[in-house]
C-alpha positions as CSV (number, residue, x, y, z in Angstrom):
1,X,-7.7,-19.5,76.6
2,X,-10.2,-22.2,76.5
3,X,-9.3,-25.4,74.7
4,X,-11.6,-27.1,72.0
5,X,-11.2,-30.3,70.3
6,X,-12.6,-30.7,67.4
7,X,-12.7,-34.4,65.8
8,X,-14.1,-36.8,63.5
9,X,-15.2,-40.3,63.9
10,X,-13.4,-43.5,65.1
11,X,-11.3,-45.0,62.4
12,X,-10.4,-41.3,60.9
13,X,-10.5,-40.8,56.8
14,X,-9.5,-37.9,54.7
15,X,-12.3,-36.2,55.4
16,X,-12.7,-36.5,59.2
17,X,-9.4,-35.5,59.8
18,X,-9.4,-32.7,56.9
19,X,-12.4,-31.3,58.0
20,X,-11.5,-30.7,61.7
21,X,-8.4,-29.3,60.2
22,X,-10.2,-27.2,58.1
23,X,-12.9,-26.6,60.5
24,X,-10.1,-25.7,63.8
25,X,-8.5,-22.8,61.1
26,X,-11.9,-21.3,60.4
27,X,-12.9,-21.2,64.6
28,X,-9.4,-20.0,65.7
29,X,-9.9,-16.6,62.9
30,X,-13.5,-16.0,64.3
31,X,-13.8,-17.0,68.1
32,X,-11.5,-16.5,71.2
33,X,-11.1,-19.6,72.5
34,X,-7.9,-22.4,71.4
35,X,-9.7,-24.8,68.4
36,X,-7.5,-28.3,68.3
37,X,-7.9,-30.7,65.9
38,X,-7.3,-33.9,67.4
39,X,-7.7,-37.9,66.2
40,X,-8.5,-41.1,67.7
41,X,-6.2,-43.2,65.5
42,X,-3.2,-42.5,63.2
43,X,-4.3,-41.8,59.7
44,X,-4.9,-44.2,57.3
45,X,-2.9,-44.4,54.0
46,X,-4.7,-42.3,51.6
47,X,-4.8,-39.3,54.6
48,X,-1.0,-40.4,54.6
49,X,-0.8,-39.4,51.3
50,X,-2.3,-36.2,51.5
51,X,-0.9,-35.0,54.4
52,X,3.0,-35.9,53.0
53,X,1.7,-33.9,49.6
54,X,0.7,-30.8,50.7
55,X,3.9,-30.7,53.9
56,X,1.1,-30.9,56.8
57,X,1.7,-32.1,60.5
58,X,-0.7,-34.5,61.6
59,X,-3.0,-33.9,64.2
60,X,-2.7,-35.4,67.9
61,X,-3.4,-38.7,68.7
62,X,-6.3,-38.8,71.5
63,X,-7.4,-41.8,73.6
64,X,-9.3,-39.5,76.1
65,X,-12.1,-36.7,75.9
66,X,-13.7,-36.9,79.0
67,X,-14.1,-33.4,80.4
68,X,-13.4,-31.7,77.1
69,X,-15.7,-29.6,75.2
70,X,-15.9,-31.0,71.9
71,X,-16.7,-30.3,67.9
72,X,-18.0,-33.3,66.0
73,X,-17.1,-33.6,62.3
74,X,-18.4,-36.0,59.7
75,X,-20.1,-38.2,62.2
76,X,-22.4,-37.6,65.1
77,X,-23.4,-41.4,66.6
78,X,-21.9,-42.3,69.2
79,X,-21.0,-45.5,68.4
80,X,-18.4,-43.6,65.8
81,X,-16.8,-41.7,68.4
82,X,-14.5,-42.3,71.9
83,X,-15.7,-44.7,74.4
84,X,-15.9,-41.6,76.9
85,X,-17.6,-39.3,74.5
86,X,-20.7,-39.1,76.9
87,X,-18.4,-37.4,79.7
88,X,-17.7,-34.4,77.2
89,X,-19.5,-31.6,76.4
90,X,-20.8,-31.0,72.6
91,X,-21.0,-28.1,71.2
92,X,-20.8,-28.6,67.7
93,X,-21.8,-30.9,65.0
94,X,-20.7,-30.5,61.3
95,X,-21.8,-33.5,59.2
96,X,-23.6,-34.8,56.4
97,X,-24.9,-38.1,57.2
98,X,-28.0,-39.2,59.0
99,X,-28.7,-37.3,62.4
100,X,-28.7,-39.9,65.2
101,X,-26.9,-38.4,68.0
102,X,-29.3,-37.1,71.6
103,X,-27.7,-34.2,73.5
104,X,-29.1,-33.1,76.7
105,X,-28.7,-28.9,75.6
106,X,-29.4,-27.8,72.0
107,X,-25.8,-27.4,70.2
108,X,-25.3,-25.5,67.0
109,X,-26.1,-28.3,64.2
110,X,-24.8,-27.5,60.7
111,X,-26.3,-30.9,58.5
112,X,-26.3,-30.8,54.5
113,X,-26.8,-33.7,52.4
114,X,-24.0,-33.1,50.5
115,X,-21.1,-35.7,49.3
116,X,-18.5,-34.8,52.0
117,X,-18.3,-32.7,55.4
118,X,-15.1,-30.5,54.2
119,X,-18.0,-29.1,51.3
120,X,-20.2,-27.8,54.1
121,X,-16.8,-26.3,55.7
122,X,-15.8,-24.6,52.6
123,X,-19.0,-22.5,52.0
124,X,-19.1,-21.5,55.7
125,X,-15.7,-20.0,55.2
126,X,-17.6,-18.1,52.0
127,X,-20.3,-17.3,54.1
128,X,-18.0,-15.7,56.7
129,X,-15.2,-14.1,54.3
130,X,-12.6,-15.8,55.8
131,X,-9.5,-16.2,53.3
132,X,-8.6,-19.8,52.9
133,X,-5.0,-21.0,53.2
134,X,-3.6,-22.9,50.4
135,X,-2.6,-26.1,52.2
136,X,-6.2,-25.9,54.1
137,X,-7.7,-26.0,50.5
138,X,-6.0,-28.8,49.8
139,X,-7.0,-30.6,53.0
140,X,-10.9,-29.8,51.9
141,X,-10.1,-30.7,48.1
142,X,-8.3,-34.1,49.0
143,X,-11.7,-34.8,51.6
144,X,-14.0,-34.1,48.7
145,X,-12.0,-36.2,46.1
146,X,-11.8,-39.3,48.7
147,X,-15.9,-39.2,50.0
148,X,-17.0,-38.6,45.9
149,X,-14.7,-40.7,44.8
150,X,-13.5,-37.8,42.7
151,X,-17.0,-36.6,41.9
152,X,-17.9,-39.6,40.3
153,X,-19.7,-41.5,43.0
154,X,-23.7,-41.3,43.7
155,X,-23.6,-38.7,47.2
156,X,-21.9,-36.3,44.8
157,X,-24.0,-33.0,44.6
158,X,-23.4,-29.9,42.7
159,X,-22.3,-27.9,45.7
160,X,-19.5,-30.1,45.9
161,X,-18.7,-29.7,42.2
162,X,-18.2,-26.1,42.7
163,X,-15.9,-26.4,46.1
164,X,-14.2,-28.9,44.2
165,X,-13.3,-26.6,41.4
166,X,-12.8,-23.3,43.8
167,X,-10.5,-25.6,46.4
168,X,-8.6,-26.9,43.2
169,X,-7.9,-23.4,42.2
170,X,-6.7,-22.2,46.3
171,X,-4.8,-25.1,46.4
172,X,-2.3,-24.7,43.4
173,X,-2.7,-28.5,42.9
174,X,-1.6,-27.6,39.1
175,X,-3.5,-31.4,37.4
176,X,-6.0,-32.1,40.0
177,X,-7.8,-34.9,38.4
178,X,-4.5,-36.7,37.9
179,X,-3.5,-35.4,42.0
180,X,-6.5,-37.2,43.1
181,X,-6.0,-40.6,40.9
182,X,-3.1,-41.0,43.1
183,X,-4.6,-40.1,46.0
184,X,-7.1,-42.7,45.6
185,X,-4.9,-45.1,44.2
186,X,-2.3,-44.4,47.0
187,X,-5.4,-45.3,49.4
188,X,-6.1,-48.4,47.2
189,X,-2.6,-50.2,48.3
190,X,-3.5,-53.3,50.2
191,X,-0.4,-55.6,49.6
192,X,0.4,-56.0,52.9
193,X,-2.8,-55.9,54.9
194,X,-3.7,-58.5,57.0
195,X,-7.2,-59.9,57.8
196,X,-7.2,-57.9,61.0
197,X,-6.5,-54.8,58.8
198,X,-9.4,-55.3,56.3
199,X,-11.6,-55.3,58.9
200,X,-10.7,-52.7,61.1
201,X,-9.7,-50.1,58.7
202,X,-11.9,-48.1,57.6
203,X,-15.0,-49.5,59.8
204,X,-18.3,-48.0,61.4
205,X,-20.6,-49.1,63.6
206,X,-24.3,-48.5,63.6
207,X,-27.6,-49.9,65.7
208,X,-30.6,-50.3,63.7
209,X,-34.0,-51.5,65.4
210,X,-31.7,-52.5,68.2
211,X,-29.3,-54.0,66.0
212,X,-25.8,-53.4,66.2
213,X,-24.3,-53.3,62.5
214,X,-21.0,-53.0,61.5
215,X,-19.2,-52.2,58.4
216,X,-15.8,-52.2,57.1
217,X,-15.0,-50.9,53.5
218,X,-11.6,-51.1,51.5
219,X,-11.3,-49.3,48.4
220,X,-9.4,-51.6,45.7
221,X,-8.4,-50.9,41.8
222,X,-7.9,-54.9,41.9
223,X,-10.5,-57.2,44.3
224,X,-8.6,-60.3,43.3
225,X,-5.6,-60.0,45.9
226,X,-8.4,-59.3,48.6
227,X,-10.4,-62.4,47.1
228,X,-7.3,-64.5,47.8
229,X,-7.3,-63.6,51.7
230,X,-11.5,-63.8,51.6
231,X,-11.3,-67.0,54.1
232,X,-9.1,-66.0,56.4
233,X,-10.7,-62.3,56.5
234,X,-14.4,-64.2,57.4
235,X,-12.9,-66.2,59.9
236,X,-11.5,-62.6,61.7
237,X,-15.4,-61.3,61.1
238,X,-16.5,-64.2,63.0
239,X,-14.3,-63.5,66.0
240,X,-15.5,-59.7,66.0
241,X,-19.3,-61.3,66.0
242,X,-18.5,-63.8,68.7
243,X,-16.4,-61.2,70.6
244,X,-18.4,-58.3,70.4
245,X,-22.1,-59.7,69.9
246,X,-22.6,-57.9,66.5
247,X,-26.1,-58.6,64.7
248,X,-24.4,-58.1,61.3
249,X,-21.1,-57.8,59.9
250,X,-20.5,-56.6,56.4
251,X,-17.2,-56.1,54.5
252,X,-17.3,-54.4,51.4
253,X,-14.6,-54.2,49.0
254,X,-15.2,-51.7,46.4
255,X,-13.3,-51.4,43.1
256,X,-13.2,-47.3,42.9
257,X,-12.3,-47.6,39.3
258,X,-14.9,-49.7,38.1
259,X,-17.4,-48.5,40.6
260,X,-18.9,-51.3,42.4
261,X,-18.5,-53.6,45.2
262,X,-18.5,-57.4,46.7
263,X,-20.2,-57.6,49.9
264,X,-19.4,-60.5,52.2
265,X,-22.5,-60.5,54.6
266,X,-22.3,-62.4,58.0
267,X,-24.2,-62.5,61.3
268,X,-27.5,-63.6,62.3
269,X,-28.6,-60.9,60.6
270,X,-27.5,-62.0,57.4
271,X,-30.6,-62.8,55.5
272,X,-31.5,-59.0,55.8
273,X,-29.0,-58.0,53.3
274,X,-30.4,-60.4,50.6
275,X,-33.9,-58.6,51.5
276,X,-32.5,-55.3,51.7
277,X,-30.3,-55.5,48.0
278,X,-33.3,-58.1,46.5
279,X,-30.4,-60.5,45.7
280,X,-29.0,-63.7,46.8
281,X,-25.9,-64.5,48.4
282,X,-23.3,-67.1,47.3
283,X,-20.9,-68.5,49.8
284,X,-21.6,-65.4,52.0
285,X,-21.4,-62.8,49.3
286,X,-23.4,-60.7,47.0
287,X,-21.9,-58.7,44.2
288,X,-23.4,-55.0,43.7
289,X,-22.8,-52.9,40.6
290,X,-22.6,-49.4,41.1
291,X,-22.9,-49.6,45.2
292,X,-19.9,-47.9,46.4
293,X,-21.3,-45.6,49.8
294,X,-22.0,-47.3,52.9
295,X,-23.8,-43.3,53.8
296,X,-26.3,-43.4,50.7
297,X,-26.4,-46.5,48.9
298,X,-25.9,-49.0,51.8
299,X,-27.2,-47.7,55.4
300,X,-30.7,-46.1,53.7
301,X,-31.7,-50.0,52.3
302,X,-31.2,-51.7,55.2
303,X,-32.5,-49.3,57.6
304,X,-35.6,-50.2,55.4
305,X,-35.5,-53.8,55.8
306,X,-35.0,-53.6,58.9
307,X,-38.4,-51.5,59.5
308,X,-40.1,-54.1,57.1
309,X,-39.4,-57.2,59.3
């Protein structure tokens, strides 16, 4: 039977790995071939959390997919995915952020602007009357809490409202608002995080007019114990920029109860973030009320300044 890995981008969260978990159930009850979730890196500790909770083994670690025909999930440039991902074959993209990918045979594309990728998965499994698992509703549930911020940050649609609500239900999570509190708060531990950890967590990578741009975000209830490490945690972005020629390197630490985040900002390409937020930076940092997605609040404002220059 023909093998399939389905994956989601470098640097997996909840809901790249819950939606290529969620996704691998739905293909293996349709089609005839082997669907295999798979991973680039071990989770991180909020998809620890989730996948402890509901009694779920985690999915394969892969270094490799060369030779492989592949199913993207919740990403599709390549600068998110394996170093070899050009020596696959794609047949699949689920996501729901900006289209950037180029493949050289049209693929079946599934892309909503909704506030996570495991909301898209749910209403295919609607659409196909495919009974959902309990545990696989809880694996889309806990991806929808973690990319809304439990439906309280700006990508949050009304389509994911009502998977939200339907998932909680399949799921027998019995207080679901207080099951995702923890989640995100279980995510939100950062006591013993290094410098090297901050930044390489929960990180993308993006080129803009030529530009490569990278992000890392940590989700905080507390910035102050991040604020203590903020020197050291610069001097690591300026070994990635020296190491790795990045254009611009921004860390954003977002407080996910207070919604809103402090941006350090380095790189030659600095002075676009000042242009792209109208705001000035102090000792390498801006703060920004209410900014809490990288996907709509962040990404969409500096691909602007960067068409402006």
């Amino acid at each position: 039977m023909t093998e399939v890995y389905v994956l989601g981008h470098n640097h997996p969260d909840t809901d790249a790995i819950g939606s290529a978990m969620s996704l691998s159930y739905l293909l293996n009850e349709i089609y005839n071939f082997k669907a295999i979730p798979v991973i680039s890196q071990k989770p991180d500790i909020e998809t620890r959390y989730v996948l402890d909770y509901f009694k779920i083994p985690t999915p394969a670690v892969v270094r490799t997919v060369a030779n492989k025909q592949i199913i993207l999930v919740d990403h599709n440039e390549i600068a998110q995915s394996l170093a070899d991902f050009k020596n696959s074959e794609v047949l699949a993209i689920i996501d729901h952020h900006k289209l950037e990918i180029e493949t050289n045979k049209p693929i079946y594309l599934l892309s909503e602007p909704v506030g996570a990728t495991a909301t898209i998965i749910y209403f295919k499994y609607k659409e196909l009357g495919i009974s959902i698992p309990a545990k696989i509703a809880g694996l889309m549930l806990s991806a929808i809490i973690s990319d809304t911020l439990l439906l309280k940050g700006p990508t949050t649609t009304e389509k994911d409202c009502v998977a939200y609500q339907d998932l909680a239900d399949i799921s027998g999570v019995a207080d679901v608002d207080r099951y995702g509190t923890e989640m995100l708060k279980a995510g939100a531990v950062i006591n013993n995080n290094t410098p090297e950890d901050f930044i390489n967590g929960d990180v993308k990578e993006y080129f803009i007019q030529g530009k490569r741009i990278r992000i890392a975000q940590v989700y905080v209830t507390d910035m102050a114990p991040v604020l203590e490490k903020i020197t050291d945690i610069k001097n690591e972005m300026n070994k990635h920029i020296s190491k790795n020629y990045c254009d611009l390197f921004m860390f954003v630490m977002t407080d996910i109860l207070k919604i809103n985040s402090m941006i350090v900002v380095l790189g030659d390409e600095r002075a676009i973030v000042e242009q792209a937020f109208s705001t000035k930076s102090a000792h390498d940092m801006c703060y920004q009320p209410g900014v809490v997605s990288r996907k709509k609040q962040i990404i969409p404002l500096l691909i602007k300044a960067f068409l402006a220059k």
